[in-house]
C-alpha positions in Angstrom: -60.9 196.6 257.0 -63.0 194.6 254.2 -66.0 192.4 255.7 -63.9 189.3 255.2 -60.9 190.6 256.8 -62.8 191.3 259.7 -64.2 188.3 260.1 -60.7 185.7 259.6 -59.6 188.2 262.2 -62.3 187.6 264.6 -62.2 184.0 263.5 -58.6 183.6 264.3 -58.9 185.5 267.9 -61.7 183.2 268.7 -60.4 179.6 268.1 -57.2 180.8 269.1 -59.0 181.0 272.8 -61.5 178.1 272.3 -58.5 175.8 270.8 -57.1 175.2 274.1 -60.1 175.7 276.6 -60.4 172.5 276.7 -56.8 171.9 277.6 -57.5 174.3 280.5 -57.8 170.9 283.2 -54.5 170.3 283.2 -52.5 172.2 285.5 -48.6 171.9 284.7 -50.2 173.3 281.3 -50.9 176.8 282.5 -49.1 180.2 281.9 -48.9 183.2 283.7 -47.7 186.4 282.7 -49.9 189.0 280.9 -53.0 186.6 280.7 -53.5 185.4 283.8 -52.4 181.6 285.0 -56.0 180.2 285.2 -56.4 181.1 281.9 -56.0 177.6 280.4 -52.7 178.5 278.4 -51.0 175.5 277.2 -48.1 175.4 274.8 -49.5 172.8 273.1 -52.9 174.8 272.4 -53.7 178.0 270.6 -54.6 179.6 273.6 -50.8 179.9 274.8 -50.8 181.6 271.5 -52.6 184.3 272.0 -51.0 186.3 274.5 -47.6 186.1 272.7 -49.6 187.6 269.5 -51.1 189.9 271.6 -48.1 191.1 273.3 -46.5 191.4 269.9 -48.7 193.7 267.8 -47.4 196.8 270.2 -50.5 197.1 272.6 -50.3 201.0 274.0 -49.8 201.4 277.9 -54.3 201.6 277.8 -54.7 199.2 275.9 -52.6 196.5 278.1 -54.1 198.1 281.1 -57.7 197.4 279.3 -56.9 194.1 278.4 -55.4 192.7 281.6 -58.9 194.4 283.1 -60.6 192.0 280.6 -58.3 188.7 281.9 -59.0 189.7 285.6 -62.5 189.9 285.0 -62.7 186.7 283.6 -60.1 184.8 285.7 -62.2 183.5 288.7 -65.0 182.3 286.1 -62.6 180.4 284.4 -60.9 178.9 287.2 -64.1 177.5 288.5 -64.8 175.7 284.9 -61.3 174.6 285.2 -61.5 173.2 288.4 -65.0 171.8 288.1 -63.7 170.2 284.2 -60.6 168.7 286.1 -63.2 167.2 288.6 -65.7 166.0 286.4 -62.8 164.3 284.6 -61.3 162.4 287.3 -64.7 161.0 288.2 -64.8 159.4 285.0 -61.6 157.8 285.0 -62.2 156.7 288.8 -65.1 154.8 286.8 -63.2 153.8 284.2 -60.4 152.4 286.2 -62.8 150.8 289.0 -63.6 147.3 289.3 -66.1 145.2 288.1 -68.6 145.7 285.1 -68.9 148.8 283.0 -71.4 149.9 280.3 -71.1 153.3 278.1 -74.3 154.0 279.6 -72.9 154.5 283.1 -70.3 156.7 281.8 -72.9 159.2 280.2 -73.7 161.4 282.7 -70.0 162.0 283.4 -68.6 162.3 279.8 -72.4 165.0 279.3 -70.5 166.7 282.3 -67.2 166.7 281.1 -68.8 167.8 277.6 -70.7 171.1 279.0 -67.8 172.1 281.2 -65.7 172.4 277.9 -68.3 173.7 276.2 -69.0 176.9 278.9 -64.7 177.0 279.1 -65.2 177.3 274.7 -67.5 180.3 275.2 -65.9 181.8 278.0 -62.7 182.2 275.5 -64.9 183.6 272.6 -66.4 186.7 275.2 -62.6 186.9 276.1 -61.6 187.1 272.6 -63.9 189.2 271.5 -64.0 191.6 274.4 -59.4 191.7 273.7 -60.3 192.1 270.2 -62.5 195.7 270.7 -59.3 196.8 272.1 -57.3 196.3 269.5 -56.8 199.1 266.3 -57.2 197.5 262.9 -53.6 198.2 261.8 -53.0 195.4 265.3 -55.3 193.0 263.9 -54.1 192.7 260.8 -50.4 192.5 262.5 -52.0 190.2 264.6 -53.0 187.9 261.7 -50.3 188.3 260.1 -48.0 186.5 263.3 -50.5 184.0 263.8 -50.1 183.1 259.8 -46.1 183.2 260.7 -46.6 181.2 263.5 -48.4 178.7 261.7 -45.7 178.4 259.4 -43.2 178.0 262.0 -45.1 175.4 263.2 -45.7 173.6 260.1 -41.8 173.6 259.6 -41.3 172.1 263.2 -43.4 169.5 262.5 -42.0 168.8 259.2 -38.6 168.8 260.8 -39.3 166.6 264.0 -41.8 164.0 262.2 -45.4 164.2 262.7 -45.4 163.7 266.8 -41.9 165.4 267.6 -39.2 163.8 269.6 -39.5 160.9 271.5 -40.4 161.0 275.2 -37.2 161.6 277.4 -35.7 163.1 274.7 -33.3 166.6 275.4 
């Protein structure tokens, strides 16, 4: 695999987790399956991506063994972050939605909070990543990039389709 290959490949695997970290408070957004539910896996976020591309590029009985190893390992770590994030966030809205007088100065230590939580749940998906991405041949990353490209596409035509922010709320 060419330098540059390698690296849109390790690229890709990487934001694909760190896309949705963030997302990883909320949780009527989480998946199970494969991954792991406190995994931070929304639809609406790249994480929820990654285990269908991963699943997908024909993962050999080790190698889903190995990387359901590296999920469980990494599961209670970020289900603390999660839980801590989800926390720190209502905090800040109880602020925001309390009486009386409210400067952006009594906010900052919450939103420097809220800010490091997704930061540690950002770099807890790139060791994931990475770790999922040593497991994988070359021939599967390329496959993987490939879907992820398809997927973007797909996207890209659903959006197209639906308008710019989908249907409307309530709608089947």
């Amino acid at each position: 695999m060419r330098p540059s290959s390698f690296l849109r490949v390790a690229g890709a695997l990487a934001l694909t987790l760190c896309a949705a970290g963030a997302r990883a408070e909320h949780p009527h957004m989480r998946g199970g399956g494969m991954m792991g539910g406190e995994m931070g896996m929304d639809p609406g976020g790249g994480m929820f991506m990654l285990p269908l591309v991963i699943r997908s590029v024909g993962l050999s009985a080790e190698q889903q063994s190995k990387v359901q190893g590296i999920m469980a390992a990494h599961r209670q770590r970020f289900h603390e972050l999660s839980g801590q994030l989800r926390t720190a966030n209502e905090e800040t809205l109880g602020k925001l939605l309390a009486n009386g007088p409210l400067a952006a100065a009594d906010l900052a230590p919450s939103t420097k909070r809220v800010l490091q939580l997704r930061q540690d749940l950002m770099q807890e998906g790139v060791a994931v990543a990475l770790e999922i991405r040593g497991v994988l041949t070359p021939e599967q990353l390329t496959k993987a990039a490939d879907i992820r490209k398809r997927m973007q596409s797909l996207h890209a035509e659903m959006e197209q389709l639906l308008g710019e922010h989908g249907p409307p709320p309530g709608a089947p």
